[in-house]
C-alpha positions as CSV (number, residue, x, y, z in Angstrom):
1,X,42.8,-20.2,31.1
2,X,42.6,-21.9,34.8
3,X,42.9,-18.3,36.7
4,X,40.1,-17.0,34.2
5,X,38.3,-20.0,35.1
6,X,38.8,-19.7,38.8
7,X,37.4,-16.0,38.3
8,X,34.5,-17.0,36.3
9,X,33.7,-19.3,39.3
10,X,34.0,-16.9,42.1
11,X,31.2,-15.1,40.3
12,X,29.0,-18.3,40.3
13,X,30.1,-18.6,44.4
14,X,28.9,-14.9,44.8
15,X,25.6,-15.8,42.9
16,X,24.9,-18.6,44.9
17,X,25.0,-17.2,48.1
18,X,22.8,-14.7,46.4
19,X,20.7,-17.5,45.3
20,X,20.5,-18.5,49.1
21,X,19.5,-15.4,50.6
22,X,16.4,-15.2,48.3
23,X,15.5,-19.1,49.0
24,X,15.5,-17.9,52.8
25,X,14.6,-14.6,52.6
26,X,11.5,-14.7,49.7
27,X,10.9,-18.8,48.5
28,X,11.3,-20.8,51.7
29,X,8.4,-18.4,53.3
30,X,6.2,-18.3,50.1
31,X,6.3,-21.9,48.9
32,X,7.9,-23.5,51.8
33,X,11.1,-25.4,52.2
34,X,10.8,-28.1,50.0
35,X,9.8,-26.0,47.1
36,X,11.9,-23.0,48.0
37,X,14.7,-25.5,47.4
38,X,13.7,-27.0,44.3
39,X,13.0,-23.4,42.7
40,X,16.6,-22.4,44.6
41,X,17.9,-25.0,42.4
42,X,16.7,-25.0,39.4
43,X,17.4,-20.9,39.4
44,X,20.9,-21.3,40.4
45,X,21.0,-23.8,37.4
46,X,20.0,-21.2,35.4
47,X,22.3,-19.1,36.1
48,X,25.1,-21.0,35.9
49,X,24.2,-21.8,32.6
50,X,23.7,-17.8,31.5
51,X,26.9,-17.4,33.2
52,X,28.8,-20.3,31.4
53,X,27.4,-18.7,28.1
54,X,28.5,-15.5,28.4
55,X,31.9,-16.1,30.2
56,X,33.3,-19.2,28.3
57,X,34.1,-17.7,25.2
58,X,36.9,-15.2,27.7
59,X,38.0,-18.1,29.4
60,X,38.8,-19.6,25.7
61,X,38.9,-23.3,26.5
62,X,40.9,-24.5,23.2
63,X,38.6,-28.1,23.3
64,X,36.1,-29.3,24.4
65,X,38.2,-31.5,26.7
66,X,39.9,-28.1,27.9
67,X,35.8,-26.9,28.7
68,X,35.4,-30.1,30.6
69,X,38.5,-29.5,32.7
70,X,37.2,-26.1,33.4
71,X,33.7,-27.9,34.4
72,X,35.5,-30.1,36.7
73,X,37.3,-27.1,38.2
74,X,34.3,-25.5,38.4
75,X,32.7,-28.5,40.3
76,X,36.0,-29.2,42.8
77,X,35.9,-25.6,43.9
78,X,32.1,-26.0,44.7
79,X,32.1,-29.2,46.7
80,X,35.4,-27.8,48.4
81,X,33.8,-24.9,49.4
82,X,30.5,-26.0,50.3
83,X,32.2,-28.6,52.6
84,X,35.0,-26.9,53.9
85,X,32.7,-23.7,54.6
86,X,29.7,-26.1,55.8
87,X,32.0,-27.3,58.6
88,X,34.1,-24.6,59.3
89,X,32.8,-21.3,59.2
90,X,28.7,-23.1,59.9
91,X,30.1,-25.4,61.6
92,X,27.2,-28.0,60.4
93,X,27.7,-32.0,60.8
94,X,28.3,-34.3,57.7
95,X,24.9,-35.3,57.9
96,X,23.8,-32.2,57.3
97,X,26.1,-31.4,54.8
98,X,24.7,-33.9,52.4
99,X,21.3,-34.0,53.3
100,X,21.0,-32.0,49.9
101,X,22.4,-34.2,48.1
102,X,19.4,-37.2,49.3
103,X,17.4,-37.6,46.1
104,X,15.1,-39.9,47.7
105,X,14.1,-36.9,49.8
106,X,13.0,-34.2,46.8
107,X,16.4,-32.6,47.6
108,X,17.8,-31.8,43.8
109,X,21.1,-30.3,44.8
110,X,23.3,-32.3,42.8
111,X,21.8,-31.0,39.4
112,X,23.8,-28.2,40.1
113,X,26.9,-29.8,40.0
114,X,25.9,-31.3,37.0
115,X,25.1,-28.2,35.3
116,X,28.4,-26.8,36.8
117,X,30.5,-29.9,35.4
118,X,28.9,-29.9,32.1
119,X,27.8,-25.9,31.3
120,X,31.1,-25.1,29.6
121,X,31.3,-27.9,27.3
122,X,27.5,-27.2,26.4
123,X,28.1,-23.7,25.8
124,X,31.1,-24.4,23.8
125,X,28.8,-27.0,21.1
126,X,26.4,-24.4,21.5
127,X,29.1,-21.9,20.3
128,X,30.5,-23.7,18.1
129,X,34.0,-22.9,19.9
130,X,35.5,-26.0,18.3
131,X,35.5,-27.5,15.2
């Protein structure tokens, strides 16, 4: 289950940094940056959820306690790699690194770590993986 998982999440990583070339290349210039993130957002959360409903039924989670672990899996690798790239390959401070994550600012980043914590164990109810 956990390298399944781990698969299943390079897939999200790959369509997040899809999800980040549109925001920059089509939403932040049409809508601007505050809205190009907000729409960034809530499409990446979108398809983290369409992925999570198609891909955790494979990964086979046997609870939904196993679906959480593969939530918070999914959510370590994300802040791990969104830090540890942010500094080292972008080389961007800690300031900017969680300027995202500043609600009081419009920036609505951390709904997708929400949805990436809880999509599996959502989709698994939904599914009606367990009994």
């Amino acid at each position: 289950m956990p390298v399944r998982a781990v698969l299943v999440w390079l897939l999200l990583l790959v369509l997040a940094i899809l999800n980040g070339a549109f925001r920059e290349a089509v939403l932040n210039p049409a809508l601007g940056p505050q809205m190009g993130h907000v729409v960034s957002t809530l499409l990446l959360s979108g398809l983290i959820v369409a992925v999570a409903g198609m891909t955790v039924p494979w990964i086979a989670p046997v609870t939904s306690r196993a679906a959480l672990a593969v939530g918070i899996l999914w959510m370590a690798l994300t802040l791990a790699f969104e830090f540890g790239a942010g500094h080292w390959l972008f080389h961007k401070s800690l300031a900017e690194l969680v300027y995202d994550y500043d609600l009081t600012r419009g920036r609505i980043w951390p709904l997708v770590l929400v949805v990436t914590l809880l999509s599996p164990v959502l989709v698994g109810k939904w599914r009606h993986l367990w009994p």
